[in-house]
Backbone as CSV, one residue per row, in Angstrom:
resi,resn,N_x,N_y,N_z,CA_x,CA_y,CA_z,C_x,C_y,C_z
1,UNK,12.227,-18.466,18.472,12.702,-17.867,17.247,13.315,-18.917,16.320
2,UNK,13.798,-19.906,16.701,14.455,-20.987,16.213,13.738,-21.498,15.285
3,UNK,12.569,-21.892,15.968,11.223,-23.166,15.648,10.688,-21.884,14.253
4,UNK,10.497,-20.677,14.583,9.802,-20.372,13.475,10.746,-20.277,11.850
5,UNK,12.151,-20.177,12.204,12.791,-20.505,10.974,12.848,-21.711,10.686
6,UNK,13.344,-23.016,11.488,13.308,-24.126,11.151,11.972,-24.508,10.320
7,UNK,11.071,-24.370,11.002,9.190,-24.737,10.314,9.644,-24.049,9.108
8,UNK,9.693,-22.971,9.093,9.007,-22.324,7.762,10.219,-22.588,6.598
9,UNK,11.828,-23.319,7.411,12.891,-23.614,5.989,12.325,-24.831,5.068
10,UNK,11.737,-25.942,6.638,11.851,-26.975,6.269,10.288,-27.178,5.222
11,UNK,9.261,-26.112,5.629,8.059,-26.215,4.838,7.884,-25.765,3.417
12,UNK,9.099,-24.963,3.324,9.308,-24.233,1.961,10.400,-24.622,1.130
13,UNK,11.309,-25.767,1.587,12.272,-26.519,0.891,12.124,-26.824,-0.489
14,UNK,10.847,-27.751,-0.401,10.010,-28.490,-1.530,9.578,-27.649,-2.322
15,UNK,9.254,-26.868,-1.992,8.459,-25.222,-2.754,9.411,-25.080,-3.664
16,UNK,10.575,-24.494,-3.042,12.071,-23.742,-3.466,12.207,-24.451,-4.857
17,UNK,12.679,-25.427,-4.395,13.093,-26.584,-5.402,12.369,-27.071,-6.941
18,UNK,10.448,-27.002,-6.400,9.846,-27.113,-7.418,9.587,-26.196,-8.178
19,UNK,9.964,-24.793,-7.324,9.957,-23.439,-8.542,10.991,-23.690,-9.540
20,UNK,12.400,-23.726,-8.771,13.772,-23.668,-9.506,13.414,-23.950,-10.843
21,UNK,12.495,-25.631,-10.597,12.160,-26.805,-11.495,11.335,-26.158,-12.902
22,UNK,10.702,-25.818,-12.529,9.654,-25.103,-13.538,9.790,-23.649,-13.951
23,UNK,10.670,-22.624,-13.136,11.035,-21.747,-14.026,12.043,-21.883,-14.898
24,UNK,13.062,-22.620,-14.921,14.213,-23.231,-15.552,13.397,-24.488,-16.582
25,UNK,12.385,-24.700,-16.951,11.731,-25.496,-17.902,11.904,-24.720,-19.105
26,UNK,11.282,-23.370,-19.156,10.997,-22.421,-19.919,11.994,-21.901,-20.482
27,UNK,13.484,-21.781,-19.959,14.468,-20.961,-21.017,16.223,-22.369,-20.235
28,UNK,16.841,-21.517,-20.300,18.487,-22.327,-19.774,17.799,-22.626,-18.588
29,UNK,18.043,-23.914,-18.720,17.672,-24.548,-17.313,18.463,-24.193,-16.096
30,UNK,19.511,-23.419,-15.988,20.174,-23.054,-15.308,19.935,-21.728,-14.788
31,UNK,19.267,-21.272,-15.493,18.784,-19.196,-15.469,17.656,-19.518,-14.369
32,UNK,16.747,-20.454,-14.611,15.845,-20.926,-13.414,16.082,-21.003,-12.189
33,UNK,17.221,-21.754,-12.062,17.873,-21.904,-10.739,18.464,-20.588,-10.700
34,UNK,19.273,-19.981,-11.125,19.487,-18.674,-10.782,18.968,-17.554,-10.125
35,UNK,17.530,-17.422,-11.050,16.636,-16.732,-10.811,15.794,-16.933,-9.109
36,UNK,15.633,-18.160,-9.079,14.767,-18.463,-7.828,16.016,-18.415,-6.499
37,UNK,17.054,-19.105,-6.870,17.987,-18.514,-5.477,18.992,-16.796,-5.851
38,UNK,18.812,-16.540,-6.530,18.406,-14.545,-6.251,17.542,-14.269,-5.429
39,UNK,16.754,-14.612,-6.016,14.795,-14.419,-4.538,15.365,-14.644,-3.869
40,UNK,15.676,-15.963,-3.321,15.775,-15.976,-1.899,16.591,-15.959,-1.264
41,UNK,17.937,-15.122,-1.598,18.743,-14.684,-0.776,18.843,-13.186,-0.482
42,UNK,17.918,-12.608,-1.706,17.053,-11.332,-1.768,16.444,-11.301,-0.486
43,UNK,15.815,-12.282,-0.239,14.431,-12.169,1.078,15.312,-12.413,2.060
44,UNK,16.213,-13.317,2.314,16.740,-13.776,3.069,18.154,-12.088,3.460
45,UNK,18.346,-11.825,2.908,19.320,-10.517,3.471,18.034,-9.592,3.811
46,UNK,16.614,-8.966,2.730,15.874,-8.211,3.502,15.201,-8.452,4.716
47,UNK,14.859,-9.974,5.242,14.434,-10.596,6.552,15.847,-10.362,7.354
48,UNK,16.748,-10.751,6.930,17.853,-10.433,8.542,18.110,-8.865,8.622
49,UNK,18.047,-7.839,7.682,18.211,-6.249,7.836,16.538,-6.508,9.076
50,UNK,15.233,-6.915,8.464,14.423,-6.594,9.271,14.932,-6.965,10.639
51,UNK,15.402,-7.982,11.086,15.736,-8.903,12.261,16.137,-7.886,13.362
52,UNK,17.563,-7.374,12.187,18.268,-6.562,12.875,17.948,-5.856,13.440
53,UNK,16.770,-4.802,12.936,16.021,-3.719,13.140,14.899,-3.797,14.536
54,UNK,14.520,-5.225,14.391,13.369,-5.452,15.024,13.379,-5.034,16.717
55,UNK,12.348,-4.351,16.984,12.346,-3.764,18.599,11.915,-4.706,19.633
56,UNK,10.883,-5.595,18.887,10.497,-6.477,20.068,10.481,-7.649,19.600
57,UNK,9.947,-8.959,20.045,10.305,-10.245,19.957,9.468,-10.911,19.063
58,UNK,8.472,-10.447,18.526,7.437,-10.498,17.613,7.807,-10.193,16.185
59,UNK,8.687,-9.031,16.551,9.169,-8.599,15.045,10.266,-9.432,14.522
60,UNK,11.137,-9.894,15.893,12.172,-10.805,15.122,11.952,-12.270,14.948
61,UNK,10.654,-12.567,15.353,10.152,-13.555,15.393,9.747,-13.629,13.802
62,UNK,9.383,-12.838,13.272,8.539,-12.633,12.559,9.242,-12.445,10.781
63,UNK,10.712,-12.135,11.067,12.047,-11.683,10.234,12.307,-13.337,10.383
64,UNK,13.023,-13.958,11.565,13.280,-15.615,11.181,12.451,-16.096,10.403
65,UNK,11.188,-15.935,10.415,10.283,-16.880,9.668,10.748,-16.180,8.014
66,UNK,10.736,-15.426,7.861,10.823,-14.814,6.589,12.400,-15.449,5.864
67,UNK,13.072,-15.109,7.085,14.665,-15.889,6.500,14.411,-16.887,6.310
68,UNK,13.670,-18.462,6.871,13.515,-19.497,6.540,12.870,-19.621,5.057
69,UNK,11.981,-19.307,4.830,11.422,-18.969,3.584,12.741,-18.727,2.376
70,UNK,13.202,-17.625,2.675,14.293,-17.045,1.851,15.336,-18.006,1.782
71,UNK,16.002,-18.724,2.962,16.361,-19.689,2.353,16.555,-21.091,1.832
72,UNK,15.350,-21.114,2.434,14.938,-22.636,1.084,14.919,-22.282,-0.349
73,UNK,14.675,-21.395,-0.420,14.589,-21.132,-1.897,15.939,-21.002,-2.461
């Protein structure tokens, strides 16, 4: 469960970062960054409610990966 959040924080770091980058081009460069870590603390609280929820080891397997995602961004 570890490995699939770690992989998927550390693969989506760069992602995170280059959204921030380019939606914050377009208006207050700061509303960008705003906007993209909303998402992903959005995903990142709906992946740990899933976690929570999850019945078997697949599902929470499956919620870490999603939190990693959520929070790189």
């Amino acid at each position: 469960m570890v490995n699939a959040y770690v992989l998927t924080f550390a693969g989506f770091l760069l992602l995170g970062g280059r959204a921030a980058d380019l939606f914050g081009r377009r208006r207050v460069y700061l509303f960008g960054r705003r906007r993209v870590y909303l998402f992903g603390m959005g995903l990142f609280t709906l992946a740990s409610l899933a976690g929570g929820l999850a019945t078997d080891a697949a599902w929470l397997t499956a919620a870490r990966a999603v939190q990693g995602v959520g929070y790189s961004a």
